[in-house]
N, C-alpha and C positions, 0 to 999 in steps of 0.2 A: 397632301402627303400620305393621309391611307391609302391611296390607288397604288403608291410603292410600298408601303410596308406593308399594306393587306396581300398582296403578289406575293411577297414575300414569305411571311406568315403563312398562307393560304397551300401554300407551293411545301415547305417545309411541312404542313400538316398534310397535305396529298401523300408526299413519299412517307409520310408514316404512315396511313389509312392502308396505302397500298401495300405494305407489309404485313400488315395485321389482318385487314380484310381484303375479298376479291375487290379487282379492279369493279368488275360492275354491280359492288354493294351498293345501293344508294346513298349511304351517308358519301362513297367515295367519290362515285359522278356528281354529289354535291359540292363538297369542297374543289373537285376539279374544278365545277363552272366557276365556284371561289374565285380561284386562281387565276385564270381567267379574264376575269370581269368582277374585280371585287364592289359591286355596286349593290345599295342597299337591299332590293331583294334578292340577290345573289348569295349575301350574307346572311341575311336570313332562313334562308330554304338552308344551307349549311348548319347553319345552328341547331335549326328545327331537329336535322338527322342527327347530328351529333349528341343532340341532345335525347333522342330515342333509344342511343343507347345505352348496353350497360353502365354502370359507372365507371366498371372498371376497367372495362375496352377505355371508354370517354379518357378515363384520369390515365393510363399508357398511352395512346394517343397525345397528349397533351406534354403528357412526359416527351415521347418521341421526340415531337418537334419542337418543343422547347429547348430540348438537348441540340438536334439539329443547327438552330439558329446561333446557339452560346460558341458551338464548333467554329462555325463560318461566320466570324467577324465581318468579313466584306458583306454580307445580308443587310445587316445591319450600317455599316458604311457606308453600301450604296446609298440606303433610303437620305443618310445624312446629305450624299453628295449634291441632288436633287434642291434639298431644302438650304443647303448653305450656299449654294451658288447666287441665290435669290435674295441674299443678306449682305 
């Protein structure tokens, strides 16, 4: 189930990064590959940048797409649809 919510999540924190920072910040071409490939060093190498940054970039970023995902209920749906089918 994280390979679709981490898409999700992942994808929701990209269009934030990409607001806030240049496309080819590193923390952003991280979360990109995130996105992408949410697999465990994928997530990792994300974290890392995310975590190099300020805090306060970090905690707006976080806000962003946090806010992002509450907007867009189907984000969240989808991942449901995936795992209820299988029940």
């Amino acid at each position: 189930m994280f390979e679709t919510t981490g898409k999700t999540f992942f994808g929701a924190l990209q269009a934030a990064a990409e607001k806030r920072l240049s496309r080819q910040h590193p923390c952003c071409l991280a979360i990109a590959e995130a996105a992408r490939e949410p697999q465990a060093s994928t997530v990792r190498a994300a974290q890392a940048a995310l975590n190099a940054l300020p805090k306060e970039v970090l905690a707006a970023l976080m806000a962003d797409a946090h806010k992002a995902l509450r907007e867009d209920p189907s984000a969240i749906l989808g991942a449901w649809g995936g795992f209820a089918s299988k029940h």
